[in-house]
C-alpha positions as CSV (number, residue, x, y, z in Angstrom):
1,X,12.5,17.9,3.5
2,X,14.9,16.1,1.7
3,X,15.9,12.1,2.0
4,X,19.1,12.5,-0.6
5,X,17.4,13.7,-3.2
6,X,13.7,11.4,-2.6
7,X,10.7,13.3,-2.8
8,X,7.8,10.6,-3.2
9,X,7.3,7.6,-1.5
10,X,5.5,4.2,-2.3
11,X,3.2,3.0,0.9
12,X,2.7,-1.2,0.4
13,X,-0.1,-2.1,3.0
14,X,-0.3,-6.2,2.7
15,X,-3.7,-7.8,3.6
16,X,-2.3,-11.5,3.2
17,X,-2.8,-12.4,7.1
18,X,-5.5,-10.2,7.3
19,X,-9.4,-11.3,7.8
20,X,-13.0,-9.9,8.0
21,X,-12.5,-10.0,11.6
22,X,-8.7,-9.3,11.9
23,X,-9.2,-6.2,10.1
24,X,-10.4,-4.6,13.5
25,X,-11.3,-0.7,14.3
26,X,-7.8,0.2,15.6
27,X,-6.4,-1.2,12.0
28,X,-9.2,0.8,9.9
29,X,-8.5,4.0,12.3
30,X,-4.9,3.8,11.6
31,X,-5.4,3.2,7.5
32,X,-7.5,5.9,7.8
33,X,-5.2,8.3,9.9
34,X,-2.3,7.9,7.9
35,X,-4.4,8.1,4.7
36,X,-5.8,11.7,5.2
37,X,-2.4,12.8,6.9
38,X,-0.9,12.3,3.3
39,X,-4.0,13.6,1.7
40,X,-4.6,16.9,3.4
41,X,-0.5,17.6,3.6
42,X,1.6,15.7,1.5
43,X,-0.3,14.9,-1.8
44,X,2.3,14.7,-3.8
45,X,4.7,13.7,-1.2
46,X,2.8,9.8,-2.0
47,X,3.7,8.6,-5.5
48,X,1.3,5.3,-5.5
49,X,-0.1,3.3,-2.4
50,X,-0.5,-0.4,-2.9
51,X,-2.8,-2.5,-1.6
52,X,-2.0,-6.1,-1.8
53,X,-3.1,-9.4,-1.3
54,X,-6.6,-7.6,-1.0
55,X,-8.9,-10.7,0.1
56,X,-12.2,-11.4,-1.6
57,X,-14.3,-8.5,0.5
58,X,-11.5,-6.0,0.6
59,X,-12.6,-5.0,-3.4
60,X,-15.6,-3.8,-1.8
61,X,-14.3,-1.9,0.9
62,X,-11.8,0.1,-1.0
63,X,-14.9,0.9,-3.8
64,X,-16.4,2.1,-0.6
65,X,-13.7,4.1,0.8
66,X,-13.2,5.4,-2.5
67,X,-16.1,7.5,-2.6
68,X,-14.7,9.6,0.4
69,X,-11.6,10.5,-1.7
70,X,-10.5,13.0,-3.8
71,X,-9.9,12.2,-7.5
72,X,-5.9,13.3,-7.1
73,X,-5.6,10.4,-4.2
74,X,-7.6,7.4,-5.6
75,X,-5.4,7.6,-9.2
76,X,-2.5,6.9,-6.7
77,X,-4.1,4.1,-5.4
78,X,-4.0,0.4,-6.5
79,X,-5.3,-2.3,-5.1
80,X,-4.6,-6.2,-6.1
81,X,-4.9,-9.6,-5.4
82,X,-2.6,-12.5,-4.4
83,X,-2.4,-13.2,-8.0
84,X,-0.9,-10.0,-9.1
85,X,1.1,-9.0,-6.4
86,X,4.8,-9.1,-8.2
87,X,3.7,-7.3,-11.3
88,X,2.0,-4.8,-9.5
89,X,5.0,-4.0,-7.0
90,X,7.8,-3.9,-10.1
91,X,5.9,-1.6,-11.8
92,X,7.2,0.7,-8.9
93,X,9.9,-0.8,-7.0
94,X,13.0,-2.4,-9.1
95,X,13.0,-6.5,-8.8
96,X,16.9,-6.0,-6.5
97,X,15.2,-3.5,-3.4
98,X,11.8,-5.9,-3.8
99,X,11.9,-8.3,-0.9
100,X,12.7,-11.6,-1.5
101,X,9.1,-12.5,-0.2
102,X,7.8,-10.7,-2.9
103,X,9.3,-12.1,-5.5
104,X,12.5,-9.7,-5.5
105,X,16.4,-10.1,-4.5
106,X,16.5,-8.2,-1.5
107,X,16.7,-10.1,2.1
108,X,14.9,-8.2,5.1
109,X,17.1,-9.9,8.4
110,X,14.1,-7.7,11.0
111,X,11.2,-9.7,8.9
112,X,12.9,-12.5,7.5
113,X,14.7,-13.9,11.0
């Protein structure tokens, strides 16, 4: 497989619309899914996942979750609040590709109009 010369990828999941009762079992089957897809058959295909805008309770889910994970996977994982959101993603993703609704240069027209 090869995307011009890109072999790992940075997953962003954003929790900033989401609520204890958005956050419903088609969502966490989905997470999930996608989750042990990468684990079981791409590990190092996944450079770091992101989880941002992680509400008050969501700090307690992933330590949850985490317990079902190998060690590889949960060093790739990083999980953060509003407050940290921009640091977090330009430790990864350079400030011109970061969306502009992240703090970054770079306009989205499918999210943005």
């Amino acid at each position: 497989m090869d995307f011009v010369n890109v072999d790992q990828i940075i997953q962003v999941h954003d929790y900033n619309t989401v609520s204890m009762t958005s956050y419903d079992a088609t969502a966490k089957a989905a997470s999930k899914s996608i989750t042990q897809i990468l684990q079981d058959n791409y590990p190092e295909f996944l450079a770091v996942k992101l989880f941002i805008n992680i509400p008050w309770w969501g700090d307690y889910v992933f330590k949850f979750i985490s317990i079902f994970l190998s060690e590889q996977t949960k060093k790739k994982f990083i999980v953060t609040s509003s407050s940290g959101v921009k640091d977090q993603l330009t430790n990864f993703i350079d400030e011109n590709n970061l969306p502009n609704f992240y703090g970054g240069y770079s306009k989205v027209p499918e999210i943005e109009d």
